[in-house]
C-alpha positions in Angstrom: 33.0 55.5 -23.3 29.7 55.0 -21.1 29.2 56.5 -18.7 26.6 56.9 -15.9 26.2 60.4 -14.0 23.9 60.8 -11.2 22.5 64.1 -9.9 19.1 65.5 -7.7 20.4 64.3 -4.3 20.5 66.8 -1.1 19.1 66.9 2.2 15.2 66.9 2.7 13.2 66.8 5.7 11.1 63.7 6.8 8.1 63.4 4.5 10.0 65.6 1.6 10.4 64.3 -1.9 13.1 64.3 -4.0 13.8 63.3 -7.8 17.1 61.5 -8.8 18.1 62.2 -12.3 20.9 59.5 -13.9 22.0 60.2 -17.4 24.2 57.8 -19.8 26.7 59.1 -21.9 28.3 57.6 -24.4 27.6 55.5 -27.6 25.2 52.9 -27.0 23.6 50.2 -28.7 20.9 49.6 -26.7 20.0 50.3 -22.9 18.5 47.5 -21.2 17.7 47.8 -17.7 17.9 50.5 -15.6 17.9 50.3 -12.1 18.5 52.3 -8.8 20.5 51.2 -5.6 21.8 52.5 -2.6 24.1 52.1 0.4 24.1 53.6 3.6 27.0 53.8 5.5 28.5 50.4 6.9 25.7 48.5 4.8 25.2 46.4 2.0 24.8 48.0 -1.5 20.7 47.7 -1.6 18.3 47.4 -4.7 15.3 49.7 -4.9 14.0 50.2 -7.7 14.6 49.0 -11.6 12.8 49.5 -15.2 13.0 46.8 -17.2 13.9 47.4 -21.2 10.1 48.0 -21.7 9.8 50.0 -19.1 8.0 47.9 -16.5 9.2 48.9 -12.6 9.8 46.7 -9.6 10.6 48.2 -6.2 12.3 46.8 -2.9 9.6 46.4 -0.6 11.2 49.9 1.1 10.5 52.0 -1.7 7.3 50.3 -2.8 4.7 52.8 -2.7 6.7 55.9 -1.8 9.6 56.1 -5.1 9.0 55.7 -8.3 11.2 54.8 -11.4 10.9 55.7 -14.7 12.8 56.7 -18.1 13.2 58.8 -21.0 15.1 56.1 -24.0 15.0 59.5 -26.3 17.2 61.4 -23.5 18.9 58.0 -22.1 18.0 59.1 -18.8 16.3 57.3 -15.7 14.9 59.2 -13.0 13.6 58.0 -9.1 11.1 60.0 -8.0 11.3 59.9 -4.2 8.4 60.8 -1.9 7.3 60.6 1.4 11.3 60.7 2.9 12.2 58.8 5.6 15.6 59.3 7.6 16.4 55.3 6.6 16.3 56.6 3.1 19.7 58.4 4.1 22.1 56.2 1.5 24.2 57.0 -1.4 22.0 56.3 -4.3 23.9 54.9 -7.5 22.0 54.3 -10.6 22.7 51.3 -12.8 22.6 50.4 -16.4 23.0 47.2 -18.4 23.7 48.4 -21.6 25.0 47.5 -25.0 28.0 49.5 -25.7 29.6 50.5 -29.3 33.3 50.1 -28.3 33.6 47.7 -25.4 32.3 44.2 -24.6 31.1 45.4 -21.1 27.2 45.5 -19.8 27.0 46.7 -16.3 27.9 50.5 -15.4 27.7 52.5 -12.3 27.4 55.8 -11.8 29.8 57.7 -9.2 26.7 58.3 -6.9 24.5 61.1 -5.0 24.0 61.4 -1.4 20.4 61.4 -0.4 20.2 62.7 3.5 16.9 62.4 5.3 16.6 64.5 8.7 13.9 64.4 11.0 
């Protein structure tokens, strides 16, 4: 089945960097777009950053200019490279797939998560 894992998350000083790996397992048709989110405690899931099928990238306003997405179709892997850290980046970040599964009729998928903590 499909599966979304995220990893690269950890505690960084303000002003650090930090790059989020998400890797889909699983057979899949096709992978459409990829996108991260986050939520910080006692808020709203948030969007910040997607790649389209062809790859092109849109950002929340937040992470415009400071994270940047991208992916490897080959490895079926997306990444968020996160610089210039600021505490309000603190958040679970969950990475997120519509995809095109072999053996189900389902398109979204979640991954479990990382914790990305900020400190000043």
């Amino acid at each position: 089945q499909v599966q979304l894992v995220e990893s690269g998350g950890g505690t960084v000083q303000a002003g650090g960097s930090l790059r989020l790996s998400c890797r889909v397992s699983g057979s899949v048709v096709k992978i459409n777009g990829m996108d991260w989110y986050r939520q910080a405690p006692g808020n709203e899931r948030e969007f910040v950053a997607s790649s389209s099928t062809l790859g092109l990238a849109t950002y929340s306003d937040s992470a415009e200019g400071r994270f940047t997405i991208s992916r490897d179709n080959t490895k079926k892997m997306v990444y968020l490279q996160m610089n210039n850290l600021k505490p309000e980046d603190t958040a679970v970040y969950y990475c997120h797939a519509d995809i095109l599964p072999w053996d189900s009729t389902a398109r979204h998928f979640w991954g479990q998560g990382t914790q990305v903590t900020v400190s000043s």
